[in-house]
BAGU-852072 format. One line per field, with one value per residue (C-alpha): residue number from 1; residue in three letters; z, y, x negated. Coordinates in steps of 0.05 Angstrom, whole numbers, plus 5000, padded with zeros to 4 digits. Layout:
// BAGU-852072
pos	[NUM  ...]
code	[Ala  ...]
pz	[Z  ...]
py	[Y  ...]
px	[X  ...]
This chain:
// BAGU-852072
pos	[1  2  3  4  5  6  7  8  9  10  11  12  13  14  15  16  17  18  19  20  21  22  23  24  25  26  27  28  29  30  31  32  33  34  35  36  37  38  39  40  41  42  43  44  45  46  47  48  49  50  51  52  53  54  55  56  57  58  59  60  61  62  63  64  65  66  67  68  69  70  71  72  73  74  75  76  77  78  79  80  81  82  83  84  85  86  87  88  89  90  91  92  93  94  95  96  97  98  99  100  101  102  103  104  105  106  107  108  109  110  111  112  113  114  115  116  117  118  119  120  121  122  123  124  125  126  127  128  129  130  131  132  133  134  135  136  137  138  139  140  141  142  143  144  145  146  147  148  149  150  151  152  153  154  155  156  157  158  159  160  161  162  163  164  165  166  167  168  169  170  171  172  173  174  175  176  177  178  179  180  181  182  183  184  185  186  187  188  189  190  191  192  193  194  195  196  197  198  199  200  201  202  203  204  205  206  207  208  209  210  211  212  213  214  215  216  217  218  219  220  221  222  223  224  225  226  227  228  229  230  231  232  233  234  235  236  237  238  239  240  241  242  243  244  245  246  247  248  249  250  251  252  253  254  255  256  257  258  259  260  261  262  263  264  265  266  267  268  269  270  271  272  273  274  275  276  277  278  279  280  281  282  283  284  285  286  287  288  289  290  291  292  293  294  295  296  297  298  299  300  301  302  303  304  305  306  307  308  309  310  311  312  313  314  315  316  317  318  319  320  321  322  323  324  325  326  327  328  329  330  331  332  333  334  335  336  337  338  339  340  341  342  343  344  345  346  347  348  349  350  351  352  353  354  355  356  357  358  359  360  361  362  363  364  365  366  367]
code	[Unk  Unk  Unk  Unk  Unk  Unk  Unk  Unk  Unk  Unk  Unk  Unk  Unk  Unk  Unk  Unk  Unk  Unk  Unk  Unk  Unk  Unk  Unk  Unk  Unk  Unk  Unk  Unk  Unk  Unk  Unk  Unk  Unk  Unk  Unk  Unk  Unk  Unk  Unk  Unk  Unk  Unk  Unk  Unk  Unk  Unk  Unk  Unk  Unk  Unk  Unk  Unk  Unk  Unk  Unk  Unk  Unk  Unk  Unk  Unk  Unk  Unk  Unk  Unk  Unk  Unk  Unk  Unk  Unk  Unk  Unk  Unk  Unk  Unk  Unk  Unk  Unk  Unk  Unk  Unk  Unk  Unk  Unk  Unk  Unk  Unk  Unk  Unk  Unk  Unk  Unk  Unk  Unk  Unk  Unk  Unk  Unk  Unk  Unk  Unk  Unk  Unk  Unk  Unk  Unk  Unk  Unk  Unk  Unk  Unk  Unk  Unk  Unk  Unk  Unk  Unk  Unk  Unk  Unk  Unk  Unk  Unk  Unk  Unk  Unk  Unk  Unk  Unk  Unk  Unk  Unk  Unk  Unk  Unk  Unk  Unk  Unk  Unk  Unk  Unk  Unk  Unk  Unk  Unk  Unk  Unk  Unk  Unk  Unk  Unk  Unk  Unk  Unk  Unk  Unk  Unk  Unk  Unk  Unk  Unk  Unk  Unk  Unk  Unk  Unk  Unk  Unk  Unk  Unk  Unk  Unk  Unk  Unk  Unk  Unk  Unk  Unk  Unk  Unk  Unk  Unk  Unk  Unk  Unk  Unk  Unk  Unk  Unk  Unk  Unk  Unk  Unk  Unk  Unk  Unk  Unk  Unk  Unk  Unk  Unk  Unk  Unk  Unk  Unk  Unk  Unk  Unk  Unk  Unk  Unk  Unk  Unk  Unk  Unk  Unk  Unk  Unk  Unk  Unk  Unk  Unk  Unk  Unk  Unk  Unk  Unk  Unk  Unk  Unk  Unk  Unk  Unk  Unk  Unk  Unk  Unk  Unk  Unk  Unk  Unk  Unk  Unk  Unk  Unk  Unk  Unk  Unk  Unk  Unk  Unk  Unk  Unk  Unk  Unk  Unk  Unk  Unk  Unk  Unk  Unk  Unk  Unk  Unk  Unk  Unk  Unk  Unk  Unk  Unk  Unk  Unk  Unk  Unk  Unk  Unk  Unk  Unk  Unk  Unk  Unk  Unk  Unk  Unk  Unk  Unk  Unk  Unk  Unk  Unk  Unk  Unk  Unk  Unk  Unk  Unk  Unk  Unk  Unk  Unk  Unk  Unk  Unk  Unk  Unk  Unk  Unk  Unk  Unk  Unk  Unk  Unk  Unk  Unk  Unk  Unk  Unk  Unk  Unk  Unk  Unk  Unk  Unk  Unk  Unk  Unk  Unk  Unk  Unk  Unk  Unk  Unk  Unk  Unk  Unk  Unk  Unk  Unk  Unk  Unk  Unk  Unk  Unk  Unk  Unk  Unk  Unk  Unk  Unk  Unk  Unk  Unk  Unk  Unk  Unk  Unk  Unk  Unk  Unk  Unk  Unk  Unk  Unk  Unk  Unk  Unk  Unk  Unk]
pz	[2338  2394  2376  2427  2420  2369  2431  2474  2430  2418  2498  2513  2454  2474  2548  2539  2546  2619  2635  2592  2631  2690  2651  2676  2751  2734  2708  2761  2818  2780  2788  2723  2758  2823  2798  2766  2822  2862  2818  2847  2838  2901  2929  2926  2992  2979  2921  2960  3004  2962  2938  3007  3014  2935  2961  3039  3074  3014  3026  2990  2943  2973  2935  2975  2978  2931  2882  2869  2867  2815  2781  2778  2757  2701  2668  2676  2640  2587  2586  2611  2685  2697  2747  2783  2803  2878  2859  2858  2805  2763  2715  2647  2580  2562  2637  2632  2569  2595  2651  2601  2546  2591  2521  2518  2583  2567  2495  2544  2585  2517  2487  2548  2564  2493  2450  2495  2514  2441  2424  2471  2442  2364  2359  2394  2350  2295  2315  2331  2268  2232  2199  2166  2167  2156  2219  2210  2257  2310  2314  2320  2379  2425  2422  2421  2488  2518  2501  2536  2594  2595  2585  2525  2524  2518  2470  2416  2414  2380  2414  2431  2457  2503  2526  2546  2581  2619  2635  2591  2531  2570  2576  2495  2479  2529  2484  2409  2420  2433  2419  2436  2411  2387  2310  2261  2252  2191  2148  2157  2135  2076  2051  2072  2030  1969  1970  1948  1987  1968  1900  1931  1980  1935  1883  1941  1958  1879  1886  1949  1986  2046  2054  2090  2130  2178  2185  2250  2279  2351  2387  2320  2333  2262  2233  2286  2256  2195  2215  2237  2179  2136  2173  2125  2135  2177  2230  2176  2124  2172  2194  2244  2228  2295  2324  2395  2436  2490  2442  2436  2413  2393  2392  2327  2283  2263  2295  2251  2262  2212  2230  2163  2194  2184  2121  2085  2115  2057  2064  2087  2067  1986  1938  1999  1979  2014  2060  2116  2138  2196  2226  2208  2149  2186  2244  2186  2159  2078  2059  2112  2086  2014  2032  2065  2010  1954  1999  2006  1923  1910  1954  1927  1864  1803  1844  1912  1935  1987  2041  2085  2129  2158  2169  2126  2114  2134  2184  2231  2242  2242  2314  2296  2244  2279  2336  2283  2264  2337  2350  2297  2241  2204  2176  2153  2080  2017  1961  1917  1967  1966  1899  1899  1943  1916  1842  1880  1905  1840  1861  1835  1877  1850  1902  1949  2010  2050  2101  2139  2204  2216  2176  2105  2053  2001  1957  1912  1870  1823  1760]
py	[6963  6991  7001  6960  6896  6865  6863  6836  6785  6763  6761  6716  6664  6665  6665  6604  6553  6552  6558  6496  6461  6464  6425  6346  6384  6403  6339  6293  6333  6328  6411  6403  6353  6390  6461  6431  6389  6447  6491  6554  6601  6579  6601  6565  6536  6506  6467  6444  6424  6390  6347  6329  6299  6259  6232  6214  6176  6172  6227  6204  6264  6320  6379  6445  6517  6550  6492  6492  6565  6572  6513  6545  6614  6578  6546  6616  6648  6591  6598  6533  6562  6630  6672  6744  6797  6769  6699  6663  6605  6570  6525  6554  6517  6492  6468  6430  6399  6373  6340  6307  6291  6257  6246  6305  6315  6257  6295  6351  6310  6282  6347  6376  6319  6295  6352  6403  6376  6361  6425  6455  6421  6435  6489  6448  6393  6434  6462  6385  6363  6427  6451  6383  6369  6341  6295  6213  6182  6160  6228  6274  6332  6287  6238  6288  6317  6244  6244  6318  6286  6232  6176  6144  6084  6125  6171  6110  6090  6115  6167  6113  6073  6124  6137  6070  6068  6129  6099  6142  6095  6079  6150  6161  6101  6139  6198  6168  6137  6203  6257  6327  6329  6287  6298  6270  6197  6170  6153  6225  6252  6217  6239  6305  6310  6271  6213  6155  6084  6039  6018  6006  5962  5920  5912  5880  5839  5811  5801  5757  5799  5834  5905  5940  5945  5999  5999  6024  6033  6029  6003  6001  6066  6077  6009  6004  6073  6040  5982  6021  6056  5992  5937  5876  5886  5834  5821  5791  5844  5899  5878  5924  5921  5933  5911  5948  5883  5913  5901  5829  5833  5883  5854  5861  5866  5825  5842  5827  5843  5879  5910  5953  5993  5918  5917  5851  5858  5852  5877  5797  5833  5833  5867  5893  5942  5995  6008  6059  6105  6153  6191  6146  6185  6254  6209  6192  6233  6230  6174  6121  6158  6128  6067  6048  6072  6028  5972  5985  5997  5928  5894  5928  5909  5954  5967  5980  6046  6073  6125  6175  6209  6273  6338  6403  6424  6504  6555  6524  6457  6496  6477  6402  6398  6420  6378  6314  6350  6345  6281  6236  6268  6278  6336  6354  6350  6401  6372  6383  6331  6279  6284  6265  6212  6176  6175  6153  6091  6086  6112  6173  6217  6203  6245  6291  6342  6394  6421  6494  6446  6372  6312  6323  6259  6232  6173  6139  6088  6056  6079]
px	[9455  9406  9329  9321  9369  9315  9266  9320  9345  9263  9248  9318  9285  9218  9230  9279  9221  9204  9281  9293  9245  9299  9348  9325  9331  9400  9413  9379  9419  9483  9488  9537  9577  9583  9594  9660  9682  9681  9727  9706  9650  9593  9540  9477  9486  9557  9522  9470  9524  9562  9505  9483  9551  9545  9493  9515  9458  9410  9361  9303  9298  9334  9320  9305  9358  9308  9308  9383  9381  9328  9356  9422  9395  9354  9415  9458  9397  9407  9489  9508  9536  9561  9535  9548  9506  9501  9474  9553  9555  9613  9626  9640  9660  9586  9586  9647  9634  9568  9606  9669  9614  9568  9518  9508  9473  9435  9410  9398  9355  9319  9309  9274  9230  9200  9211  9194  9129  9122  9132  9087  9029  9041  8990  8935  8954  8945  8875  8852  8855  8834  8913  8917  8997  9048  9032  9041  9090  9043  8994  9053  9044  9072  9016  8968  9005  8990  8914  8900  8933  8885  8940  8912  8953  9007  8982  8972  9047  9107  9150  9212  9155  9135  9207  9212  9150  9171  9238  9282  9298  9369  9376  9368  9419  9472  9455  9464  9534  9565  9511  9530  9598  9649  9662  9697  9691  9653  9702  9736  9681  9670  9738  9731  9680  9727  9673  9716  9694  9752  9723  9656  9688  9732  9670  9632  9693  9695  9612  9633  9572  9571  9602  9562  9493  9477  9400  9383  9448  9444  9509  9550  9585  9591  9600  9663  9693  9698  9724  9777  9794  9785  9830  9809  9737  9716  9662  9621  9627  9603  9536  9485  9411  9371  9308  9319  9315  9361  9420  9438  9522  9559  9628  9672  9612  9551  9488  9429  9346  9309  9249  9232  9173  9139  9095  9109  9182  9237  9308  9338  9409  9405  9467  9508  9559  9540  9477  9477  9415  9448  9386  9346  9301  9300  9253  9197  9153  9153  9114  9153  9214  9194  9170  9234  9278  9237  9249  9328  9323  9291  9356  9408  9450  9472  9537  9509  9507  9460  9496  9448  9479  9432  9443  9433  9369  9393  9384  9435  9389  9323  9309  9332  9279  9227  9245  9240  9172  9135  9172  9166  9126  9198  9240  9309  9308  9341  9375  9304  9267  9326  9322  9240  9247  9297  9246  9190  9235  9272  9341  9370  9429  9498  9530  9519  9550  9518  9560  9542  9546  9548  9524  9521  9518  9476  9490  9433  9439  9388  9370]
């Protein structure tokens, strides 16, 4: 390796942050969209060009030839176009998957609005409050970003509060039902990782309870993968535990409201066979981590189990975790601090998986 490749590789990281910051101008210009609609390498112009006519007689917000260009150079800089020496761009694989995985440009978009503000204001955070960390949910960076900005309404509510209020809530939704990449579904990756769920389900069927619960989970993605997989589950077995009051049916399933952030709030679903945390835990910070767990523990019977799905706490989901960090006050966690929460709720881990990349899977029961 060259002396000097360690420098390189250090300026191309470092440097990354104002080049990020053209991602939502990518995005709101469709420059993924047009670079493969236009199946040809093209000059600046020829995009700009091809937008005009996307957009025909709507030319409210016509971005300038030097925008697109330094747009355009931005996300080659990044990887997600290519580009030649003279300034020609092209759609390469990263482009084209943007543009056929349209969540993913939408986790673009939310990972270079939030986090990246977030992110810019750890330090300052830090020096506030005089190094005292981790931060609680609702004095994360992010907050603190709100407050130097003079926006203190903002700066007192919780970071999907804030993306609401600034219009890009939708925009998150879009981006949780297919996140960056399609994997496998749920219920392949339970057996890839030989975790066994047909005994689990046929106990709850003898109990006469429901099957399963999926706290937090958004449109029922998951829920509906395994309703797939298991044919004689029902609509009522597979229930969806949301308090987003933009969802109001999710057809094929049963849509329930638990709000668990709520002090005095009980789980309402008691002895279920299975309840499902997926990305839910990585968004709280330790304590709000705990305090949902003991309240899962004191619903469930001898026989439930209790299924979080996260990824690994490794080198390959660094950024990920501190992303949770300046967000939400949360974290990726290692088999050690699964292991401590679950005792302070009074669950211990019965199973576990922790995959190089992807969601891993932790089962608790109680003791």
């Amino acid at each position: 390796m060259s002396a000097q490749m360690p420098g390189v590789q250090l300026a191309r990281t470092v440097t990354s942050a104002a080049a990020l910051g053209f991602v939502p101008v990518a995005i709101k210009f469709g420059l993924f969209d047009l670079l493969v609609e236009i199946e040809k390498p093209a000059h600046r112009k020829e995009v700009l060009m091809a937008y005009e006519k996307s957009v025909g007689s709507d030319r409210k917000s016509m971005p300038c030839l030097q925008l697109i260009d330094d747009a355009l150079y931005a996300m080659a800089g990044l990887g997600f176009v290519d580009m030649t020496v003279d300034c020609v761009y092209s759609a390469n694989d990263i482009t084209r998957h943007l543009v056929h995985t349209p969540s993913a440009q939408h986790g673009a978009l939310h990972f270079t609005t939030e986090a990246l503000l977030a992110g810019a204001f750890l330090m300052r955070r830090l020096e506030s409050g005089g190094y005292r960390y981790p931060f609680e949910e609702l004095h994360t960076p992010l907050q603190f970003a709100y407050h130097e900005m003079g926006n203190d309404e903002l700066a007192q509510q919780h970071t999907y509060d804030i993306m609401a209020a600034e219009g890009r809530i939708d925009s998150f939704n879009r981006f949780m039902v297919g996140k960056f990449m399609k994997t496998a579904t749920a219920p392949e990756r339970l057996a890839r990782f030989e975790y066994h769920l047909d005994p689990v389900l046929q106990d709850a069927k003898s109990r006469r309870v429901i099957a399963m619960v999926d706290i937090g989970g958004g449109r029922g993605e998951m829920m509906l993968e395994f309703k797939q997989a298991f044919p004689d589950l029902s609509d009522k077995d597979l229930v969806v535990q949301e308090f987003n009051h933009e969802i109001r049916e999710i057809p094929g399933l049963t849509l329930s409201t638990w709000n668990y952030k709520e002090n005095d709030s009980e789980q309402p679903i008691q002895g279920a066979g299975v309840y499902h945390l997926a990305h839910i835990l990585h968004n709280l910070p330790d304590l709000d981590a705990a305090r949902l767990l003991q309240k899962l523990s004191q619903a469930m019977h001898p026989q439930s189990r209790l299924l979080i799905h996260e990824f690994t706490k490794n080198a390959n989901n660094a950024k990920m975790h501190a992303s949770m960090i300046a967000l939400f006050g949360g974290r990726e966690r290692s088999a050690s601090e699964w292991r401590q929460l679950a005792a302070l709720a009074g669950l211990r881990v019965t199973f576990e998986a922790y995959p190089e990349g992807g969601e891993g899977l932790v089962e608790m029961r109680k003791l």
